[in-house]
C-alpha positions as CSV (number, residue, x, y, z in Angstrom):
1,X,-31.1,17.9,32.1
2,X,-29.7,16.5,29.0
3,X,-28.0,13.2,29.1
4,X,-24.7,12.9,26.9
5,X,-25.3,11.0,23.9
6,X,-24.4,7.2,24.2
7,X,-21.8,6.4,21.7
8,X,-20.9,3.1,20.1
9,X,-18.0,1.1,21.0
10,X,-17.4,-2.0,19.8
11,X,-15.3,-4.9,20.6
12,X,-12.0,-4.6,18.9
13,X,-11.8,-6.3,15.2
14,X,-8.5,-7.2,16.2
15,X,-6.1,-7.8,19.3
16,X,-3.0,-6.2,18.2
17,X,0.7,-6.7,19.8
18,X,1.6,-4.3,22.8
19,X,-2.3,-4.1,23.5
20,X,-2.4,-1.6,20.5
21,X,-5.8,-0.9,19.4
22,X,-5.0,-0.7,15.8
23,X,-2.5,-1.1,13.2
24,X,-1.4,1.2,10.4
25,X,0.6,0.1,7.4
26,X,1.8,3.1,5.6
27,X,2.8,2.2,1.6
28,X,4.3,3.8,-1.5
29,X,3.7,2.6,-4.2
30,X,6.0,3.7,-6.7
31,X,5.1,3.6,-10.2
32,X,7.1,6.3,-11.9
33,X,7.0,6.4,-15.2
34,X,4.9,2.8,-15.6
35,X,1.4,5.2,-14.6
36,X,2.0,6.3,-18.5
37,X,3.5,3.1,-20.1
38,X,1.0,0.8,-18.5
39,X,-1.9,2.8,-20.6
40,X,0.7,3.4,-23.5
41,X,4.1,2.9,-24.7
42,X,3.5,5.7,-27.0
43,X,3.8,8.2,-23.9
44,X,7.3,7.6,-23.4
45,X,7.9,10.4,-26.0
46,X,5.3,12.8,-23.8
47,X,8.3,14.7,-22.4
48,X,6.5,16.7,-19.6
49,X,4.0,14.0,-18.7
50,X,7.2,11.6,-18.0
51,X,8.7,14.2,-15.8
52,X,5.8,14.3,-13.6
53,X,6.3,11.1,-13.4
54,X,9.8,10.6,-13.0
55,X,9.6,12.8,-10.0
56,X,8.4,10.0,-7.9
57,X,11.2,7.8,-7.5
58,X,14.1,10.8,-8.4
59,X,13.3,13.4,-5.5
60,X,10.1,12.0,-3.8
61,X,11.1,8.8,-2.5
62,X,14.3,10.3,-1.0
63,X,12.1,13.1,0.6
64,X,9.9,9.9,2.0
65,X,12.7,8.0,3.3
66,X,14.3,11.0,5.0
67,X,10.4,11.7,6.5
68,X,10.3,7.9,7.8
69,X,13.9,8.3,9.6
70,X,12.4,11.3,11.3
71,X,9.3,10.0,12.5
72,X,10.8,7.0,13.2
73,X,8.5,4.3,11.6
74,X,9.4,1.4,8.3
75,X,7.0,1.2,5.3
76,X,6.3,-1.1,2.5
77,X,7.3,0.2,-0.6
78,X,5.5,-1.9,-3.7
79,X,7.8,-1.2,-7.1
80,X,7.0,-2.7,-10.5
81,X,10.4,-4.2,-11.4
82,X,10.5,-1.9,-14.4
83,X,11.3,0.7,-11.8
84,X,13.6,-1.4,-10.6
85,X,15.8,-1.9,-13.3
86,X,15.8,1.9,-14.2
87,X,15.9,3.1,-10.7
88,X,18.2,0.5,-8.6
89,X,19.7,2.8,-6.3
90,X,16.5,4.7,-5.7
91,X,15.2,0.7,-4.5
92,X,18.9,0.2,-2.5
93,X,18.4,3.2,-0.5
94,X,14.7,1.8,0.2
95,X,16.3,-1.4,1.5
96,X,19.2,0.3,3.8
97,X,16.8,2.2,5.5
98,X,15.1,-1.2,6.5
99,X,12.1,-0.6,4.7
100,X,9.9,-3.5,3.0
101,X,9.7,-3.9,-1.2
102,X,7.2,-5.6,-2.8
103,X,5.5,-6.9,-5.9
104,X,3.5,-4.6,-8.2
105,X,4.0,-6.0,-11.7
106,X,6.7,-5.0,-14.1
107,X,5.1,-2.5,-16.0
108,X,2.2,-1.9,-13.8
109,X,-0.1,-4.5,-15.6
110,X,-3.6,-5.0,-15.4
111,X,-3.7,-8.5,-14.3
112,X,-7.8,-8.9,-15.9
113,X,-5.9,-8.4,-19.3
114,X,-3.8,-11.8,-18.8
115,X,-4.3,-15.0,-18.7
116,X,-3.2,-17.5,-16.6
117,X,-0.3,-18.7,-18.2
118,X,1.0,-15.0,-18.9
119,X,0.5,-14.1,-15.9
120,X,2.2,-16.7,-13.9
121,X,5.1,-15.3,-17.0
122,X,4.7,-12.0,-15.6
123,X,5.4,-13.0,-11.7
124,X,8.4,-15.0,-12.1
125,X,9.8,-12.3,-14.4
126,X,9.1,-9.9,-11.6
127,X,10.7,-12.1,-8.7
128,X,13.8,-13.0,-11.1
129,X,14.6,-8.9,-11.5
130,X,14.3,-8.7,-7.8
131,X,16.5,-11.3,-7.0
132,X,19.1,-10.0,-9.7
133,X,18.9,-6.8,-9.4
134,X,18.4,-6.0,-5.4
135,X,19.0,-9.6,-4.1
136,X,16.0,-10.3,-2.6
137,X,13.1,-12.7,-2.7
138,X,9.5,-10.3,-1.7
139,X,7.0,-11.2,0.5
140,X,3.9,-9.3,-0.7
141,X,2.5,-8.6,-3.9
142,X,-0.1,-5.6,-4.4
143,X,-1.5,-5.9,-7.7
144,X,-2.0,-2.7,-9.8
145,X,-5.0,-1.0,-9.8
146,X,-5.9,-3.8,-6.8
147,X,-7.7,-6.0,-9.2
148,X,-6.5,-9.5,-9.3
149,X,-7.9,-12.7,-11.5
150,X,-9.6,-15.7,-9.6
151,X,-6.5,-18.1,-9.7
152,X,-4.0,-14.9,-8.7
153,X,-4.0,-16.0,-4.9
154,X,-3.1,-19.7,-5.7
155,X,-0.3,-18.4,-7.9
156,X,0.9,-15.9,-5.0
157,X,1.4,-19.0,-2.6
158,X,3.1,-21.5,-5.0
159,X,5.7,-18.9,-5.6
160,X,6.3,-18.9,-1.9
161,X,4.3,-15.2,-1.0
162,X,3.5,-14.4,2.2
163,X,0.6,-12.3,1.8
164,X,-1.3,-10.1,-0.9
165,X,-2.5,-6.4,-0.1
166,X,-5.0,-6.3,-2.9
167,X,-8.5,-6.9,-1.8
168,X,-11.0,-4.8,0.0
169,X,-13.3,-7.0,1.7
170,X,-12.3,-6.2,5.3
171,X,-10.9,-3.5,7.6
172,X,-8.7,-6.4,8.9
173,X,-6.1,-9.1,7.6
174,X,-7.3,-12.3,7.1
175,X,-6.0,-15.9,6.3
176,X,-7.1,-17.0,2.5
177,X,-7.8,-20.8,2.7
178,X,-4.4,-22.1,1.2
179,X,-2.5,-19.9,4.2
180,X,-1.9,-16.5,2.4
181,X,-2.4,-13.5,4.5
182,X,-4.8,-10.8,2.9
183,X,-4.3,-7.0,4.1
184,X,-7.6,-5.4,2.5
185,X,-7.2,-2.1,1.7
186,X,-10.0,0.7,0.5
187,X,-10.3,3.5,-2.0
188,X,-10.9,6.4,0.3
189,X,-7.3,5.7,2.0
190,X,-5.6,6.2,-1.7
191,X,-3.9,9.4,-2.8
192,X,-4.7,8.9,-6.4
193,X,-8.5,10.2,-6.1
194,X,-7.2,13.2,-4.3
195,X,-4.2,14.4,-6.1
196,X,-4.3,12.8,-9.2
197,X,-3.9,15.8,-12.4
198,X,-2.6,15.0,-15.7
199,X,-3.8,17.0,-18.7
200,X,-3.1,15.2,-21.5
201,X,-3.6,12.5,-21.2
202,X,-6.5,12.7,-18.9
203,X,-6.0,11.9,-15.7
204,X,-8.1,13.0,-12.4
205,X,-9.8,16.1,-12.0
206,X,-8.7,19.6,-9.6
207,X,-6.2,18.3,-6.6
208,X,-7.5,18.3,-3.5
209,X,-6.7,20.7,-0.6
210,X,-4.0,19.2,2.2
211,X,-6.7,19.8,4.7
212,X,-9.3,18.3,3.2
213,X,-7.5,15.1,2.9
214,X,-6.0,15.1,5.9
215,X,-9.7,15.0,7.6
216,X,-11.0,12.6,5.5
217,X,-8.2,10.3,6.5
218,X,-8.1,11.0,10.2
219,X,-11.6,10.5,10.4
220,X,-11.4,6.8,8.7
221,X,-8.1,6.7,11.3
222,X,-9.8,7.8,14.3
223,X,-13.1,5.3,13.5
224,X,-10.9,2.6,12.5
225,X,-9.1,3.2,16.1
226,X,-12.4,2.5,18.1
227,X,-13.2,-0.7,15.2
228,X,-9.3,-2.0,16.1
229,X,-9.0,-2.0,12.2
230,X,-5.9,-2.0,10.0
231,X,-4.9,1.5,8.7
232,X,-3.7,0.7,5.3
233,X,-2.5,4.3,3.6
234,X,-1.5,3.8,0.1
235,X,0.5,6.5,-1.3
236,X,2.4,7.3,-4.9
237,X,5.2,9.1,-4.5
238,X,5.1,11.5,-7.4
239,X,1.7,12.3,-6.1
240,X,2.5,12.3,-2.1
241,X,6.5,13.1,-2.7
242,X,5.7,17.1,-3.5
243,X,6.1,19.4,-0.7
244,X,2.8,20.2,1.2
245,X,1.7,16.6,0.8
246,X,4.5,15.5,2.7
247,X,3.9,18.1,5.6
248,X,0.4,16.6,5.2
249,X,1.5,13.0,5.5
250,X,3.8,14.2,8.4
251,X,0.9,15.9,10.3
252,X,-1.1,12.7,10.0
253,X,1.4,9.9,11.2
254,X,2.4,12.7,14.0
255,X,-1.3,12.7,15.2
256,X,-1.4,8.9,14.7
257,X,1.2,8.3,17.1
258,X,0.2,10.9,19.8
259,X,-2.8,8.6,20.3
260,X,-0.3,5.8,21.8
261,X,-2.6,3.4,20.6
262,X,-1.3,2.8,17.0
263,X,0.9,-0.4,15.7
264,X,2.5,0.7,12.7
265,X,4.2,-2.2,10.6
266,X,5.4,-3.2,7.3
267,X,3.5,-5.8,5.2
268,X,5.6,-8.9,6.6
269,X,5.5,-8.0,10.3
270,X,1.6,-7.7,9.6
271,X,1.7,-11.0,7.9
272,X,3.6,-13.1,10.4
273,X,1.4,-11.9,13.2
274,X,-1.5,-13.1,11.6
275,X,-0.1,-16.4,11.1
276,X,1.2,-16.9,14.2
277,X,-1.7,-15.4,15.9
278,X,-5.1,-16.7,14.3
279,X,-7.1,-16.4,17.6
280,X,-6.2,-12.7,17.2
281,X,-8.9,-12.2,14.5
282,X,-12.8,-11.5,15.7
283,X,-15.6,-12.7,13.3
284,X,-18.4,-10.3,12.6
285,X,-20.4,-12.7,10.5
286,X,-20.8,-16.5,9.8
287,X,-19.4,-16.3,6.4
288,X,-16.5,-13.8,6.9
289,X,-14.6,-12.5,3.9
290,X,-14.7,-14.5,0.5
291,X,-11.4,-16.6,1.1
């Protein structure tokens, strides 16, 4: 008689409100034309590449929003304030669907290309356009390209941040030691790698088929259901606004929730859990994350 394998099922990385075993914060962010000018200023005048990108915010993000209604979850939407200036009723229609907006630099920076002093210039430039143009005062900051400089958390938290979704040290949030809440994120659950195509200039290599991405992220989903992770999908629109990839993004929420298992949340519900519930966070290791 063969004996069914035993399979490996850990304690919970997490205890999650309504005895969910796992969260999932689903985010755009969207860069529009910024993916060019960040690299370039010179490609404003690249007519077809702008298009692509201009697609993002112009008919993606209202294809998003209309998605979200119908499934019936909020996402966090990070928007370099660039965006926002050009695009402010794209960013309004974000808001009035009760969806979360964050940081993400004004042109889509590199922050390891600053130094301190210009990039504490580039924050409060970013928060000031927020505030003037959409009236509000963000609680996360993504950086671009997730790469932030050694003082960026300490800056985060003297502007008054609640939490940065940045680093990928964990499958879990965590508190850094001055109170800031960290959401890690990972490559693999990133859209860019997989539908990335731009041919001059050069950007990824031959998209990826719908249903090979979708099984490479339900498998991380489904393992990071038995971990009690933190599902943290990061999406561009002019990459996951097109058609098919928005059936694709709609199959995988869909399956997510037909587990009944799943917390999905924007950034700042995520964030005010953790600090009010620090207990809620189990230790693999003596040294944890670096904080």
């Amino acid at each position: 008689m063969i004996s069914s394998p035993k399979i490996y099922r850990p304690e919970p990385r997490f205890i999650w409100p309504e005895k969910k075993r796992c969260a999932a914060m689903i985010c755009f962010d969207v860069d529009g034309e910024t993916t060019a000018l960040s690299e370039d200023v010179a490609l404003e005048s690249r007519v077809s590449t702008m298009s692509q990108l201009r697609y993002g915010p112009t008919i993606a993000v209202p294809r998003i929003l209309g998605l979200l209604e119908s499934l019936e979850i909020k996402a966090t939407f990070f928007i370099p304030t660039y965006i926002v200036e050009k695009y402010p009723r794209t960013c309004t229609s974000i808001l009035e669907k009760s969806h979360e907006i964050g940081l993400h630099g004004h042109l889509h920076e590199k922050l390891s290309g600053l130094n301190p002093d210009e990039e504490e210039t580039l924050l409060d430039k970013t928060l000031d356009i927020m505030s003037n143009v959409l009236g509000i005062v963000p609680r996360g900051f993504r950086a671009p390209w997730f790469e932030i400089n050694p003082g960026t958390v300490d800056l985060l938290a003297s502007r008054g941040l609640d939490y940065n979704a940045s680093l990928m040290d964990d499958d879990v949030p965590y508190l850094h030691k001055n109170g800031l809440v960290e959401i890690p994120g990972q490559w693999m659950l990133e859209d860019w790698e997989q539908f990335a195509f731009n041919a001059d200039p050069a950007w990824g290599f031959i998209p990826e088929d719908c249903d090979k991405v979708f099984n490479l992220w339900w498998q991380e989903f489904d393992a990071m259901l038995d971990y009690g992770c933190c599902f943290n999908l990061t999406l561009h629109p002019w990459l996951s606004g097109r058609p098919s990839r928005i059936k694709l993004l709609e199959r995988l929420i869909s399956a997510m929730q037909a587990t009944e298992s799943v917390w999905f949340a924007t950034g700042s519900e995520i964030a005010d859990y953790i600090s009010n519930n620090p207990a809620a966070r189990r230790e693999l290791c003596l040294e944890g994350p670096a904080k």
